[in-house]
C-alpha beads as a LAMMPS data file, in Angstrom:
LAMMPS data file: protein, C-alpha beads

178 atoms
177 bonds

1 atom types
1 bond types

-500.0 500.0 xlo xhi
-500.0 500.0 ylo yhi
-500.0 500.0 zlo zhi

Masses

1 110.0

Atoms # bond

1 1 1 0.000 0.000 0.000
2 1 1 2.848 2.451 0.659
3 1 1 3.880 1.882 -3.232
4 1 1 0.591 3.389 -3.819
5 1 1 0.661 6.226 -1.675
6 1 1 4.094 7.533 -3.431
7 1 1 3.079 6.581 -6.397
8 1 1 1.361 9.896 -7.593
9 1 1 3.810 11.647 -5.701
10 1 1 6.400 9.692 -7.810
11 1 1 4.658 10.511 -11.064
12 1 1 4.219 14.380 -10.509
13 1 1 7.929 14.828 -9.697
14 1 1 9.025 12.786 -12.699
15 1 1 7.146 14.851 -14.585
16 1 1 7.996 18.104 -12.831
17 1 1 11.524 17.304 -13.697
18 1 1 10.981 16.174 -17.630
19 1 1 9.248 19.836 -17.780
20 1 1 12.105 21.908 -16.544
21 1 1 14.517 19.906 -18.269
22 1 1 14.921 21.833 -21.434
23 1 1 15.124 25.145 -19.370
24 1 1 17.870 24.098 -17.188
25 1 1 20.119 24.347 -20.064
26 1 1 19.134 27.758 -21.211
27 1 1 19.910 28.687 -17.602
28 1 1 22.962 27.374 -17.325
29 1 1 24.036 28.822 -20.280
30 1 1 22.797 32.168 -19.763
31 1 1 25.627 31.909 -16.784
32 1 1 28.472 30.530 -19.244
33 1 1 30.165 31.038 -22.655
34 1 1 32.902 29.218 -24.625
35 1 1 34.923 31.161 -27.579
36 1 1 36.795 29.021 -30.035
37 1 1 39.029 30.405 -32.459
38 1 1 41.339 28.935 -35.057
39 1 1 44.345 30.770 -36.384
40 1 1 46.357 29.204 -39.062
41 1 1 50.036 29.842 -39.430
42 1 1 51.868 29.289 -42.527
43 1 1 55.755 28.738 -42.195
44 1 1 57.410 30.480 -44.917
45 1 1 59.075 27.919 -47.475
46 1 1 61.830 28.212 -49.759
47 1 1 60.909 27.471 -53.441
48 1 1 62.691 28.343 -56.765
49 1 1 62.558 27.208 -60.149
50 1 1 65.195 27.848 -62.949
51 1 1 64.317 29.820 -66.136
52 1 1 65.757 28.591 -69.190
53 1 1 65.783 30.150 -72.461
54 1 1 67.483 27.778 -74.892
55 1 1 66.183 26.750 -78.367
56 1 1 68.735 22.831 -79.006
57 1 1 70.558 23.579 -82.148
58 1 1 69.964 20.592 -84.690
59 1 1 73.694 20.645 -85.858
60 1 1 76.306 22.183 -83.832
61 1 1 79.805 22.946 -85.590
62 1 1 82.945 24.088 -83.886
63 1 1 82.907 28.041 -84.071
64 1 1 79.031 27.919 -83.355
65 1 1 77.910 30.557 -80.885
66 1 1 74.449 28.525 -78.943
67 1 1 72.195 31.009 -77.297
68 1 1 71.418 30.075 -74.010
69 1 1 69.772 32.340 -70.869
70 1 1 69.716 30.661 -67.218
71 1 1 67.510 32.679 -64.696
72 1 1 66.102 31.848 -61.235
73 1 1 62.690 33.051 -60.015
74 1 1 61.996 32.788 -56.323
75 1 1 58.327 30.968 -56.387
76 1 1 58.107 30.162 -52.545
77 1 1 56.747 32.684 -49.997
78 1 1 59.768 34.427 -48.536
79 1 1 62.710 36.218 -49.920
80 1 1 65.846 33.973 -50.163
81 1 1 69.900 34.137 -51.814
82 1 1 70.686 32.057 -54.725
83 1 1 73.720 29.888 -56.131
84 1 1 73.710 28.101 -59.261
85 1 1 75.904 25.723 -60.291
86 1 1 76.267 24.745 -63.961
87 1 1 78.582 22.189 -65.285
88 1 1 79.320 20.733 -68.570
89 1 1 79.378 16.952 -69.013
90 1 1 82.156 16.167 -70.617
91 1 1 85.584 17.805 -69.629
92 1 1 86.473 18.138 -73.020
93 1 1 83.770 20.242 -73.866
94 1 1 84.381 22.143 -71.063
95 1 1 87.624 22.926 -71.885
96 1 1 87.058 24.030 -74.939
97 1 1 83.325 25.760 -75.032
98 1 1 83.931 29.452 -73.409
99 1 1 80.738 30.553 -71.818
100 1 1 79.478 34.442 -71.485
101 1 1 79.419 34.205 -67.653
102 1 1 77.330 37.896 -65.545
103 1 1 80.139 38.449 -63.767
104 1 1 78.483 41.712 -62.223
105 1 1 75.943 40.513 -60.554
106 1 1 76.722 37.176 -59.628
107 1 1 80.255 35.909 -57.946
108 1 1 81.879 32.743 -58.632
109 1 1 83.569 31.157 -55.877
110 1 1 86.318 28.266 -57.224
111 1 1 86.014 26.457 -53.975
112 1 1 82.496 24.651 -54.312
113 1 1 81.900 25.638 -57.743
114 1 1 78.999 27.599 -57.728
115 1 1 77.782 31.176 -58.946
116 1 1 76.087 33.323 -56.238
117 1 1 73.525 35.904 -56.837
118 1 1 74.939 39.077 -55.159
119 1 1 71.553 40.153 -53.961
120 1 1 68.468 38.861 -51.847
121 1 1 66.189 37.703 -54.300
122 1 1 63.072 39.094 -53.318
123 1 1 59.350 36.561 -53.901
124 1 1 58.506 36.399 -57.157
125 1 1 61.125 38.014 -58.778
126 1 1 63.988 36.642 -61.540
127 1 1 67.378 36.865 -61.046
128 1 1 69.244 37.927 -64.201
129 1 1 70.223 35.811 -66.437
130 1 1 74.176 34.181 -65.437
131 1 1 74.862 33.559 -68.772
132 1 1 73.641 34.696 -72.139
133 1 1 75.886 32.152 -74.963
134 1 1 78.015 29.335 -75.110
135 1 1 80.982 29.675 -77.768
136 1 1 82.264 26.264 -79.202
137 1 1 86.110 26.662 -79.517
138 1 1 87.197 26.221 -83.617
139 1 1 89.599 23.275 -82.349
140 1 1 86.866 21.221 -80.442
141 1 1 87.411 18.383 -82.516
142 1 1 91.105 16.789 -82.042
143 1 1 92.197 13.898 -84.762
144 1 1 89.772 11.319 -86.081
145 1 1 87.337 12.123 -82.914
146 1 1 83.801 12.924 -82.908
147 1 1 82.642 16.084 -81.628
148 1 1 81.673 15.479 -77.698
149 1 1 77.904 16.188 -76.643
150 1 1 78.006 19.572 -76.000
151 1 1 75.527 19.543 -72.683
152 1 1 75.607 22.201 -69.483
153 1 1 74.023 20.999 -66.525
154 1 1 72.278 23.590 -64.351
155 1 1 71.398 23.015 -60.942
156 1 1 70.388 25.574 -57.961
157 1 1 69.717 26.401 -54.479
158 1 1 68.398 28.865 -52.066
159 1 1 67.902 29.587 -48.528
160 1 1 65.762 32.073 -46.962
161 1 1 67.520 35.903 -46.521
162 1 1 65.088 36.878 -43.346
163 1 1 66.709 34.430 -41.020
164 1 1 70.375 35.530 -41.824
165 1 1 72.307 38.818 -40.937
166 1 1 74.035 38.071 -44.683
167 1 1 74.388 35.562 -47.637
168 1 1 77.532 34.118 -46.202
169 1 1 76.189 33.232 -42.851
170 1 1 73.255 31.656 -44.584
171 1 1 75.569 29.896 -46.918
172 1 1 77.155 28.568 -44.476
173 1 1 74.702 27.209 -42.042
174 1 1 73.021 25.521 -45.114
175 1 1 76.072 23.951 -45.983
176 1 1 76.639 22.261 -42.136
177 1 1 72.858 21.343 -42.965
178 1 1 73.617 19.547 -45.887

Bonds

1 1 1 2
2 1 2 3
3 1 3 4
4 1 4 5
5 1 5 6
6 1 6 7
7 1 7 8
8 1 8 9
9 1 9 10
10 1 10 11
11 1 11 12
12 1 12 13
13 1 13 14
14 1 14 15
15 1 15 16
16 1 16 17
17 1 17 18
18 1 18 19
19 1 19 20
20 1 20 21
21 1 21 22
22 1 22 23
23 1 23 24
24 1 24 25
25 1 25 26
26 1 26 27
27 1 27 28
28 1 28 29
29 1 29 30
30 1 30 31
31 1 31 32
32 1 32 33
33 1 33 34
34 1 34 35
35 1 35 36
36 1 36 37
37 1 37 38
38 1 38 39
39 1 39 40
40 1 40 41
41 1 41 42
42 1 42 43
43 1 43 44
44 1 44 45
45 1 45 46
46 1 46 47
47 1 47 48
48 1 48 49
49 1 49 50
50 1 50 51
51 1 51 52
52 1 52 53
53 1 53 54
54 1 54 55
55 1 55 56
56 1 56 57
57 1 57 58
58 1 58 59
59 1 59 60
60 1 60 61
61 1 61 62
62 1 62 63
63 1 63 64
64 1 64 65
65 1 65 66
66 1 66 67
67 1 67 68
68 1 68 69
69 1 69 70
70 1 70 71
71 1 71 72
72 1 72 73
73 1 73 74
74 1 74 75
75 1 75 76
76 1 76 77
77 1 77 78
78 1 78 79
79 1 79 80
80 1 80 81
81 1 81 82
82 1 82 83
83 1 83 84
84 1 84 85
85 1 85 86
86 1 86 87
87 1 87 88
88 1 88 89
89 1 89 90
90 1 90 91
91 1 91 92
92 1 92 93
93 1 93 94
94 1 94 95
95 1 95 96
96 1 96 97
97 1 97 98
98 1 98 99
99 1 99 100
100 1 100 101
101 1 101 102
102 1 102 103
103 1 103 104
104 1 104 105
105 1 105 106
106 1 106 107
107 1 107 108
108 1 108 109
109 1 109 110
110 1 110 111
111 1 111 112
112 1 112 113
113 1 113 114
114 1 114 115
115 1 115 116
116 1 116 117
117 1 117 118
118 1 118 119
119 1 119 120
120 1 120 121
121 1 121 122
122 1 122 123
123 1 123 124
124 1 124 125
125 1 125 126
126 1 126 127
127 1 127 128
128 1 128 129
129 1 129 130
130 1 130 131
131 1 131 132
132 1 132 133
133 1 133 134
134 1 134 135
135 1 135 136
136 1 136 137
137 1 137 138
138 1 138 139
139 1 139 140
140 1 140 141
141 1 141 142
142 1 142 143
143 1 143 144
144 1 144 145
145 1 145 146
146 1 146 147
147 1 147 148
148 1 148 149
149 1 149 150
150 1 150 151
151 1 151 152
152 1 152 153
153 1 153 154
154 1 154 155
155 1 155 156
156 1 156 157
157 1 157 158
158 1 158 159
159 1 159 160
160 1 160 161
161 1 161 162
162 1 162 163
163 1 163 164
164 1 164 165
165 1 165 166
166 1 166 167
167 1 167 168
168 1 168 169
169 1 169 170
170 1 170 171
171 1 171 172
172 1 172 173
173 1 173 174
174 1 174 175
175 1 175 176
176 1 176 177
177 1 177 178
């Protein structure tokens, strides 16, 4: 008999409670607040790509003069110093093929081999060209040999300017990196 006795009782707080429910919520919240924000950071990247203008001769003769521009353009999101390094294939060909090197704005340095770009190259910009022609010597061809593949190859690097006081500090922390 007790059951019975508690049992409306039981029913009109269960149903007291299922009625406030939903407004003890907007109460509490009325008394709270959350904030979220994102904020996205991009770390700056080197990038560069070299520029090449250079139309292959079909027959190349000794004496020939081959047109031939190599550029840099900085494509990643921060300004950075260049070196290029271009090498011919063959010794031969490098002995005897003179090329037409900028030697005002860009310093070669016999030690590693390379050509640096005396400025910071700024994002998006081109350096100017380091060479402009390649001049095949008249006596290329010794005896009964064939002319050798006359081939440059041109490879280059960069490392950001903003974290450096110079280009030879950077230069040389990316070369204890590498």
């Amino acid at each position: 008999m007790k059951i019975k006795r508690y049992g409306p009782l039981l029913f009109l707080f269960v149903a007291v409670a299922l009625l406030i429910t939903p407004y003890i919520g907007k109460t509490l919240s009325y008394y709270s607040d959350i904030e979220t924000k994102v904020n996205h950071a991009v770390m700056g990247f080197n990038e560069i790509e070299i520029k090449e203008d250079f139309e292959e001769p079909e027959d190349i003769e000794p004496g020939d003069i081959i047109n031939k521009t190599v550029s840099v353009k900085n494509t990643g999101n921060g300004d950075c110093y260049v070196r290029i390094k271009a090498v011919f294939s063959h010794s031969l060909t490098g002995e005897k093929c003179s090329v037409d090197w900028n030697t005002t704005e860009f310093t070669y340095n016999s030690e590693d081999g390379y050509w640096y770009y005396n400025k910071i190259l700024p994002t998006g910009e081109i350096t100017p060209a380091l060479m402009t022609k390649i001049t095949v010597s008249a006596d290329i061809l010794t005896g009964d040999e064939d002319m050798p593949e006359i081939k440059l190859i041109v490879y280059a690097e960069s490392v950001q300017s903003k974290l450096f006081a110079n280009a030879d500090e950077a230069w040389a922390f990316f070369n204890e990196e590498h």
